[in-house]
N, C-alpha and C positions, 0 to 999 in steps of 0.2 A: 566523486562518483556521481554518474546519473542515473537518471530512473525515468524509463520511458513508460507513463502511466494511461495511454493513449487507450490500453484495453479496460480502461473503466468504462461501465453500460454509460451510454450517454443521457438516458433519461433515468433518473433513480426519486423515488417520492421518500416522504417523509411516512418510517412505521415498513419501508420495503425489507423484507428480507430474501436470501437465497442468489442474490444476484453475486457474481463472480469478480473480485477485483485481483488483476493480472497485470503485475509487471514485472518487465525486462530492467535489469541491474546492469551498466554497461560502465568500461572505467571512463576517466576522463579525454583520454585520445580514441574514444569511440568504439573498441572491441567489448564483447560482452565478459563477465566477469565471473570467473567459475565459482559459486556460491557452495561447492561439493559439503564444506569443512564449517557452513557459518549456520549460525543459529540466526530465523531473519524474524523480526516483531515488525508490524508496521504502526506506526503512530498515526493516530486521526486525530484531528483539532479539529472538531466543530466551531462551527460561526461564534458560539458563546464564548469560545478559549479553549473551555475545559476541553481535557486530550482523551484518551481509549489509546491504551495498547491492546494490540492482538496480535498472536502467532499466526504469523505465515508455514505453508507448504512449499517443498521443493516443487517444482512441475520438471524442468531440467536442469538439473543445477552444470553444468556444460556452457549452455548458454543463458545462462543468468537469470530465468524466466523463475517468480514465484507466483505465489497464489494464495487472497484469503476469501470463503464464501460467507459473505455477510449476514452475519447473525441476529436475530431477531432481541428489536431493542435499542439496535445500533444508532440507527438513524432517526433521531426522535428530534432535530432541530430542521427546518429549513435553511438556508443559504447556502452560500459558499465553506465548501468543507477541504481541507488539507490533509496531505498523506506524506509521509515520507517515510522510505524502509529504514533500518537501522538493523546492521548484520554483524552480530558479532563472529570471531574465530579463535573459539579456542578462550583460553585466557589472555591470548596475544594482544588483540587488537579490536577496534569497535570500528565501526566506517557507520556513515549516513548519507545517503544520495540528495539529490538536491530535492524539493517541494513542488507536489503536486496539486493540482487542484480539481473536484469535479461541484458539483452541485446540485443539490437535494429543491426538490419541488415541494409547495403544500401542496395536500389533499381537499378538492372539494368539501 
């Protein structure tokens, strides 16, 4: 599965919070992935390793869109940070999209 994580703010600082991370969940031959039935966390791995789950929102579960608004606290490392959804269904099944990346600023 992929995960088009392109609707991360493109400048996000170190201590920001409120800002909106948005992604589209689409399968592997490229149509979007009806999310209706799945329960979605997204994993953070900050620069250090250490990871942060957090419950995502449906926005459309149709076309695969979720959403978590970043909560204050979150972002307390600079560097290169990582995401990847992980949507379970049900007792069925677990899926995880491939890894994204954005990247956190210091503060003057």
């Amino acid at each position: 599965m992929e995960a088009d994580v392109s609707a991360i703010p493109t400048t996000l600082r170190k201590s920001d919070f409120g800002a909106t991370v948005r992604v589209t969940v689409t399968q592997q031959d490229g149509p979007p992935r009806d999310i209706t039935n799945d329960t979605i966390t997204f994993r953070f791995k900050k620069p250090s390793g250490t990871t942060s789950d957090k419950g995502a929102s449906i926005v459309t579960a149709a076309s695969g869109i979720c959403q978590y608004v970043i909560e204050s606290g979150l972002l307390d490392e600079s560097g290169t940070w990582r995401i990847q959804a992980v949507l379970v269904n049900g007792s069925t099944s677990t899926f995880r999209t491939e890894i994204g990346e954005f990247v956190v600023e210091e503060n003057l």
